[in-house]
N, C-alpha and C positions, 0 to 999 in steps of 0.2 A: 504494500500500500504506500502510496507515495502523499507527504504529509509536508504543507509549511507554515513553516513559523514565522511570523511577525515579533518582532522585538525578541529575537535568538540569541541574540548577544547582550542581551539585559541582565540586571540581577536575577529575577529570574528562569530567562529565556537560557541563560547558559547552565542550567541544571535541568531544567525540561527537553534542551534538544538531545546531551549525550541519553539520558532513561531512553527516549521516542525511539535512537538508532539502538539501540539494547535490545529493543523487542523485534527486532528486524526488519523494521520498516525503513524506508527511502523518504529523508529527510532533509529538505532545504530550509533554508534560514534565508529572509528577504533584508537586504539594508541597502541604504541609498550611501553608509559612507564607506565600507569593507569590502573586500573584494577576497577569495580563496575558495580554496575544497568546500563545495557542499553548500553556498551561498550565491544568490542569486540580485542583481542588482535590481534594486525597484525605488519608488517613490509613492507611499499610500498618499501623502496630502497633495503633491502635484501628478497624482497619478500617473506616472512615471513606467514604464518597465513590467506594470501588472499583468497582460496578456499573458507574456513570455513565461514571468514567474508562475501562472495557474496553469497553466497546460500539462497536461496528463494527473491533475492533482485531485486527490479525493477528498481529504479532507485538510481546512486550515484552522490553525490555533495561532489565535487572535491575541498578542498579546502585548503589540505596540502601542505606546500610547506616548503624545505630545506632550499630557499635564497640564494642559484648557483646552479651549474650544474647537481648537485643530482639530483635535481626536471625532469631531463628529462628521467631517469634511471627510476623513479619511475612512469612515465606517462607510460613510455613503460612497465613495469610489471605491473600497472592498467589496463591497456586497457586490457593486454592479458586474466589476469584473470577475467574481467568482461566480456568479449566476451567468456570465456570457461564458463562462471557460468549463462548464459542467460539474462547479463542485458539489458533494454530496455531503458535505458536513462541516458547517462552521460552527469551532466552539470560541467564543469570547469570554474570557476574563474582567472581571467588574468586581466591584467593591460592597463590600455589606455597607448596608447604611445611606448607598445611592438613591433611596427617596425616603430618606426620612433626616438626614442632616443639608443643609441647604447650601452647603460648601460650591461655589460656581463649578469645579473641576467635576464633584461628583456629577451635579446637573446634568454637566455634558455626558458622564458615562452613561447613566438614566437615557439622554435619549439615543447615543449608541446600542442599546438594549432596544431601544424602543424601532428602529431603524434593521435592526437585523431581524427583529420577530414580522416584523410590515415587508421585508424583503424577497420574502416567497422561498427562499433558501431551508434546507433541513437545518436547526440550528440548536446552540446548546450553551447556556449562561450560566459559568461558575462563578458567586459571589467568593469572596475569600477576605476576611481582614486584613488590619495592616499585615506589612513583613514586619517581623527583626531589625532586618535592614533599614528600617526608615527610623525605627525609634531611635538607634545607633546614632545614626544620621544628624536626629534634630538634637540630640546630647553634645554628639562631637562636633558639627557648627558652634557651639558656644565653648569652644576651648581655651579660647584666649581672655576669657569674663572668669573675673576671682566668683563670682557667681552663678549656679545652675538652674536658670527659670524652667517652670516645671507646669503646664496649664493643671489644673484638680479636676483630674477625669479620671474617668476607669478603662483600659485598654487591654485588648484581647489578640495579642500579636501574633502569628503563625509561624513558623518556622517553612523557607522557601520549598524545602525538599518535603515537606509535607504534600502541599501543594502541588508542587511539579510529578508525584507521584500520585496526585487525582485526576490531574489533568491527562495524564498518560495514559489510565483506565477511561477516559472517558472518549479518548481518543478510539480505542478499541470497544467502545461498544456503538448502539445504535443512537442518533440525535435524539435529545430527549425533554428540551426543550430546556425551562429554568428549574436547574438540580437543588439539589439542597447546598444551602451556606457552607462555607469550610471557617472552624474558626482555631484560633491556637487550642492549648492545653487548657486554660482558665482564663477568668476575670483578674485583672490586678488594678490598683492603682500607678498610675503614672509615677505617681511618686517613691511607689515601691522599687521599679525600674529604675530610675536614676539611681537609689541606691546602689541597686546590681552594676549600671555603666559604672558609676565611680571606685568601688569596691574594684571590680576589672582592669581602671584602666592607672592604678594606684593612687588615688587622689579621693581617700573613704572620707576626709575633716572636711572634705570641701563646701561648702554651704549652696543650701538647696533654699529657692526662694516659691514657693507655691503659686502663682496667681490664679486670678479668676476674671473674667473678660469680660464684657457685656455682650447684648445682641443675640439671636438667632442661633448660629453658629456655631459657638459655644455651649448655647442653652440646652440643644441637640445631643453633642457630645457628652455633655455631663448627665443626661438623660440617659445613656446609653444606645442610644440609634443606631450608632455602627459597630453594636457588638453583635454575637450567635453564642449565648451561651447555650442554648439548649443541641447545637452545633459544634460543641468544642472536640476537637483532635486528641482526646486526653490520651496521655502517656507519650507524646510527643514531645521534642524541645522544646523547653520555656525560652523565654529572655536570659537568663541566668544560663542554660546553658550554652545559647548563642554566645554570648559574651566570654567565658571561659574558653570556648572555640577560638573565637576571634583572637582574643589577645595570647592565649596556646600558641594560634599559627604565625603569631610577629617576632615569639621568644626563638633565641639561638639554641637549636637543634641539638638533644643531648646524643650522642650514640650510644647505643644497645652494647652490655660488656663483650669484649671481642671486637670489638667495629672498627673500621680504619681511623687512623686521625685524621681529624677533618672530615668524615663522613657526612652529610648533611639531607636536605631532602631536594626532589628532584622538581623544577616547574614541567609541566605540559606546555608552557608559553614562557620564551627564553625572554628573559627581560622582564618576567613580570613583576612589580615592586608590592601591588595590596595584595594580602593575603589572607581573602574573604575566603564563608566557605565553599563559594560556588570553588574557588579557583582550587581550594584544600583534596579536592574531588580528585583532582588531577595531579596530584602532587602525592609523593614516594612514602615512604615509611623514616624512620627518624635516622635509619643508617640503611645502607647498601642492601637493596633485597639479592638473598643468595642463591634464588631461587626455589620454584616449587619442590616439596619434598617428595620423594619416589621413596617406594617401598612401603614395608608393613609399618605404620606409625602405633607407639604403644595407647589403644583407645580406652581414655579412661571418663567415665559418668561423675561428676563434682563439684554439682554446683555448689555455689555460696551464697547467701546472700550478705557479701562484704562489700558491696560495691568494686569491685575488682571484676574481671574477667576473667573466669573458668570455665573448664571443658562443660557440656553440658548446657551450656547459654548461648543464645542467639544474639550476638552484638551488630554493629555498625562499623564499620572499618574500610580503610581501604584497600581493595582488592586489583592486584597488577593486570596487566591485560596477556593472555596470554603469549601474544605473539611481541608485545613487546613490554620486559619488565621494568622499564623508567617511567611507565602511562599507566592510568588504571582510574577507579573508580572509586565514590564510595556507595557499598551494598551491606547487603545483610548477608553476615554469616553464620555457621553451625559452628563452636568450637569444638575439637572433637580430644585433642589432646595436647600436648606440649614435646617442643625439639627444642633442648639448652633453653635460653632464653626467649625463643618464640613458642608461640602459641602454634597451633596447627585447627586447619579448619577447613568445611567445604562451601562452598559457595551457595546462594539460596537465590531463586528465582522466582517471581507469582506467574510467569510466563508456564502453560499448560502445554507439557510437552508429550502428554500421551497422545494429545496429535497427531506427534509427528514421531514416535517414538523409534519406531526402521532407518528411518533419515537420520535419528539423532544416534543410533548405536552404530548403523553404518560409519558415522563422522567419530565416534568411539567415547561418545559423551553416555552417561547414563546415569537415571536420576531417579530421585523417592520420593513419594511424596510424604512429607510432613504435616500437612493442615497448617489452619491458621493460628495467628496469635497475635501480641500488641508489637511486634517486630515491624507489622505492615496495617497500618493505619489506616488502609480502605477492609481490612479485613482479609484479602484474600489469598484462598489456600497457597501454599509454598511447596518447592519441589528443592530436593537438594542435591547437587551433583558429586557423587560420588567416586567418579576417577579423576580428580583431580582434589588432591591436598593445598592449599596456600600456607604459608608461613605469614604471622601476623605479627606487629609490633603489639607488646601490652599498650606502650604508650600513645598509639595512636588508635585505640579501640575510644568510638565518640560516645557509642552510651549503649549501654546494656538494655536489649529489647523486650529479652523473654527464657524465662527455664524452659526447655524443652521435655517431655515427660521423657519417663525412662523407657518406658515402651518402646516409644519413637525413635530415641534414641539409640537403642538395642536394635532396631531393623536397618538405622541409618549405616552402624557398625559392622553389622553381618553382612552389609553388602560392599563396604570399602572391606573387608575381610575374603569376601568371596573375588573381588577384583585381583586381588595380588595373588591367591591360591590357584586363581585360574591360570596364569600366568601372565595376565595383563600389565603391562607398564603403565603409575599415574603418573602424567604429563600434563 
């Protein structure tokens, strides 16, 4: 299926296009200022380039935006050139709280919603809270003020990869019109957050000045308008974990005992200086990976619940790609045992491979399936590949997802056990 993205290079367009080509789909990214592999040149508000970029496309995920009134100019020349180019599914991205805080920017999304459902197009409207990334954002604008102004609201932030792995499922099923809200983990106060940014970014005395605004606007917000609790992502990143990420990925890189001197972590983009977590996705382990483990690895069931990562849980980490171990991902993995100071573990996919299950043992992949758990935050079933082991850094496991039962665990074992007895090589 061939799939494009609008704002693919965004915050969070660069974590929804690698998921999109993960499930095996043919994926272009549109921008009027980049040019490379996999992107396509276009212009949504001057209508630009759009023909070319829809052609042979089934479905686009809509996810550029101006950030005022542009955005509605460029829904109305989206729509028309994907209704002339035969697309079969636009999903749009929009904001909780789009008619009911009276913010100008939101307005315009409201009637981009309103312009795609009137456009005769199969269509599909995921609201979603703020990111992370903007709360970040309006903290660290104020860096250079011996003071931290703080509006007295309640704010329900979402973590991107949350997100970007809805929007991936939604990709893959039928248009569905306007879904349900996506919202973070819980309600906080704003005020709470800045705690968390300043705690983070080592500046805990710093003084925090509360305000409160007049108008509209405001009145909205502190009403809660643009929250979804009944919508919340629970067991997802908080802000607190965002933040420990964030400032994690700027510290000087410890190596793992044994590691070369000077070891460090690896970019996906040479030169890259922020070190957000779309970019962390794409970035190495904390010393030189040594590659996947071959052989019988000793499998052992042990969980804890210490906060730590052990065999037996399902964590978040970054997993190398195989064909090239300096690039890689971050997924959900099985921990299954330990080698020295790494962890060992098989990889976890919500992608349904008894599809294609001859093609995929042909290719010499083979997998189990597991069920669900709070590892994957739309809920669905997970498979776990069993001829191939990764080695994982402790210190770059982001968060502990889920114990796996022992059952499951025991079937997942018996099959990397019947793998190596067969004579199989994991590669």
């Amino acid at each position: 299926m061939s799939i494009l993205v609008t704002g693919g290079t965004g915050t969070l367009g660069r974590v929804v296009v690698p998921e999109l080509r993960d499930t095996g789909a043919d994926v272009r990214v549109l921008s009027h200022r980049r040019s490379g592999s996999g992107i396509v040149t276009g212009d949504l508000v001057a209508r630009a380039g759009l023909p070319a970029a829809l052609r042979g496309v089934h479905t686009v995920v809509h996810l550029a935006t101006t950030g005022n009134a542009r955005d509605i100019r460029a829904m109305a020349n989206l729509t028309s050139a994907a209704s002339a180019a035969g697309v079969r599914h636009l999903i749009y991205l929009s904001i909780v709280g789009v008619d009911a805080v009276p913010l100008p920017y939101y307005r315009a999304k409201l009637e981009c919603e309103r312009q795609l459902q009137s456009a005769g197009l199969p269509w599909t409207v995921l609201r979603a809270t703020q990111f992370h990334d903007l709360v970040w954002q309006i903290f660290a604008a104020q860096r250079r003020s011996p003071w931290l102004f703080v509006p007295d609201i309640p704010i329900q932030p979402v973590d991107t990869s949350v997100v970007a792995a809805r929007l991936v499922q939604l990709a893959a099923e039928p248009p569905a019109g306007r879904v349900a809200d996506l919202g973070g983990p819980r309600v906080q106060r704003l005020l709470d957050l800045a705690h968390d940014f300043l705690a983070a970014t080592g500046r805990p005395g710093r003084r925090i000045v509360q305000t409160r605004l007049p108008g509209r606007i405001f009145a909205a917000y502190a009403a809660g308008g643009h929250l979804a609790p009944g919508e919340a992502a629970v067991g997802t990143p908080d802000f607190a974990d965002f933040c420990a990420r964030r400032t994690r990925a700027q510290e000087p890189a410890a190596p793992l005992p044994g590691a070369a001197p000077g070891a460090r972590r690896q970019d996906r983009h040479p030169g890259a200086t922020s070190r957000t977590h779309q970019e962390q996705q794409a970035s190495g382990p904390r010393s030189a990976y040594p590659g996947d483990f071959l052989g019988m690895p000793s499998l052992d069931y042990a969980p804890r619940p210490d906060g730590r990562p052990d065999p037996g849980e399902i964590v978040w980490t970054w997993v190398p790609f195989e064909e090239d171990h300096t690039r890689g991902k971050d997924r959900p993995v099985l921990l299954v045992g330990r080698d020295g100071p790494w962890l060992l573990a098989v990889p976890l996919t919500s992608k349904d491979h008894d599809r294609d299950a001859a093609q995929e043992h042909t290719a010499g992949r083979e997998w189990v399936d597991v069920g669900s758990g709070g590892w994957d935050t739309a809920g669905r079933p997970s498979e776990a590949r069993v001829d191939r082991i990764v080695r994982v850094d402790p210190t770059a496991v982001r968060r502990e997802g889920a114990v796996l039962g022992r059952h499951t665990f025991a079937q997942v074992a018996a099959a990397i056990r019947g793998r190596v007895t067969e004579g199989t090589s994991l590669e």
